[in-house]
C-alpha positions in Angstrom: -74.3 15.7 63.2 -70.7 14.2 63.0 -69.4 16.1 59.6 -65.9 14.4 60.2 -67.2 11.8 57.4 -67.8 14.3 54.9 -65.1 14.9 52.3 -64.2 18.8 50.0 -62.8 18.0 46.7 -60.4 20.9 46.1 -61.1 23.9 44.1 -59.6 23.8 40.8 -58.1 26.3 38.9 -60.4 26.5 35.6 -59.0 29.8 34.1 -55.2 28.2 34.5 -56.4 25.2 32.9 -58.4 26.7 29.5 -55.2 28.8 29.4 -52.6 26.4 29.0 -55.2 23.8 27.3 -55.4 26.8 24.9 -52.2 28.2 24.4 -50.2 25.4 25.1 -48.2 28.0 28.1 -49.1 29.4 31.8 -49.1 33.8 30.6 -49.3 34.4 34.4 -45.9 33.1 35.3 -43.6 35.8 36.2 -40.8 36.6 33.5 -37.2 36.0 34.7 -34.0 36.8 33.0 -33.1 33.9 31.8 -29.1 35.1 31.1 -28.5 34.6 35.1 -29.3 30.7 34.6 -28.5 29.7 31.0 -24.8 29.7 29.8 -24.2 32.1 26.6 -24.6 30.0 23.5 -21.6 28.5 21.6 -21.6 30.7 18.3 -19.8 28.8 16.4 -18.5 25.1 15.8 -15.3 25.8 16.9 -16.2 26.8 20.4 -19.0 23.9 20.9 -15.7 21.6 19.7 -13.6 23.1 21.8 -15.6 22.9 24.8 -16.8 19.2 24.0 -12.9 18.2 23.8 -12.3 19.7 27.4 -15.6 17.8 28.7 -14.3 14.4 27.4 -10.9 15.0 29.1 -12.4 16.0 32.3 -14.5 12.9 32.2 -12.0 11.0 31.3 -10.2 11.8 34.0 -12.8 11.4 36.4 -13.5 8.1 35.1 -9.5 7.1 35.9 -10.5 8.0 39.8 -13.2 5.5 40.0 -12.8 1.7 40.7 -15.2 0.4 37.7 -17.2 -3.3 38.3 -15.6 -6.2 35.7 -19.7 -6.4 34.7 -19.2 -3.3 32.3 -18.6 -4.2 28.5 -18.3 -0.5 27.4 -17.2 2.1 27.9 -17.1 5.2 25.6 -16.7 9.3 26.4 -18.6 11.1 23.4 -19.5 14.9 23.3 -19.2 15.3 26.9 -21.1 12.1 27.8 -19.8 8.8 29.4 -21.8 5.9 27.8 -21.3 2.3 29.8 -23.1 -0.6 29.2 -23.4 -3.9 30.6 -24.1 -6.6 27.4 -27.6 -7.5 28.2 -28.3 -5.7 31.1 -28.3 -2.2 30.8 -27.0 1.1 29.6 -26.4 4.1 31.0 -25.5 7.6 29.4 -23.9 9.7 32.4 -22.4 13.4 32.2 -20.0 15.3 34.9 -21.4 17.2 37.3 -19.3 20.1 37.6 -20.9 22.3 39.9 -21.3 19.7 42.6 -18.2 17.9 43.7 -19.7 15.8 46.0 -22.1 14.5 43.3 -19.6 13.5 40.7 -21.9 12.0 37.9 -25.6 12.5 36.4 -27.5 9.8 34.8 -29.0 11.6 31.3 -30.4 8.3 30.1 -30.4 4.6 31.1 -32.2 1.9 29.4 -32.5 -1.5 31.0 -32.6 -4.4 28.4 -34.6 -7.4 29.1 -35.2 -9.8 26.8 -38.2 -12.8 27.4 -36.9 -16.3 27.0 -39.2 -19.3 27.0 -42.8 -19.6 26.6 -44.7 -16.1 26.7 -47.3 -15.7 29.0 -51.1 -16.9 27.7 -53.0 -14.3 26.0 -56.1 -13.4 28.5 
């Protein structure tokens, strides 16, 4: 008989899947130091200030390098963040990428803003 027709559905992990429907985590995953990929935390609110006030400088100076469209109506630099917006259109929330120069920006949020006019559709 031709078995080419006939189709395995995959093996799935029950014990993985109790656990974490369970526990809410994955116990099996491998611990890592986490102090190799996570910067120190600010300790106080001096440090997270100064640190926000160099991030707004060097993204406002990034944003004097780049050749912005006439469509933006804002633009604002807040705690590290670039927020643009085009009135009706959009908005985007962007940080620096720092440890990429060849990727200068990150988009951390956008929201696109449509807005219905005329009839609305019929209710089916």
């Amino acid at each position: 008989e031709n078995m080419a027709h006939v189709h395995r559905t995959p093996m799935y992990d029950m014990r993985t899947a109790v656990d974490v429907l369970a526990s809410g985590t994955y116990r099996s995953l491998p611990s890592m130091d986490t102090h190799h990929f996570l910067p120190p935390k600010l300790t106080s609110d001096s440090e997270r200030e100064d640190v926000m006030k160099q991030l707004d400088f060097l993204t406002r100076t990034e944003l004097l390098k780049v050749k912005m469209p006439p469509d933006f109506t804002r633009f604002e630099v807040k705690d590290g963040k670039l927020m643009l917006a085009s009135e009706d259109e959009f908005e985007l929330e962007l940080s620096l990428c720092l440890d990429q120069p060849d990727r200068r920006w990150l988009v951390d949020r956008a929201q696109i803003l449509v807005r219905a006019e005329g009839n609305p559709p019929p209710q089916v």
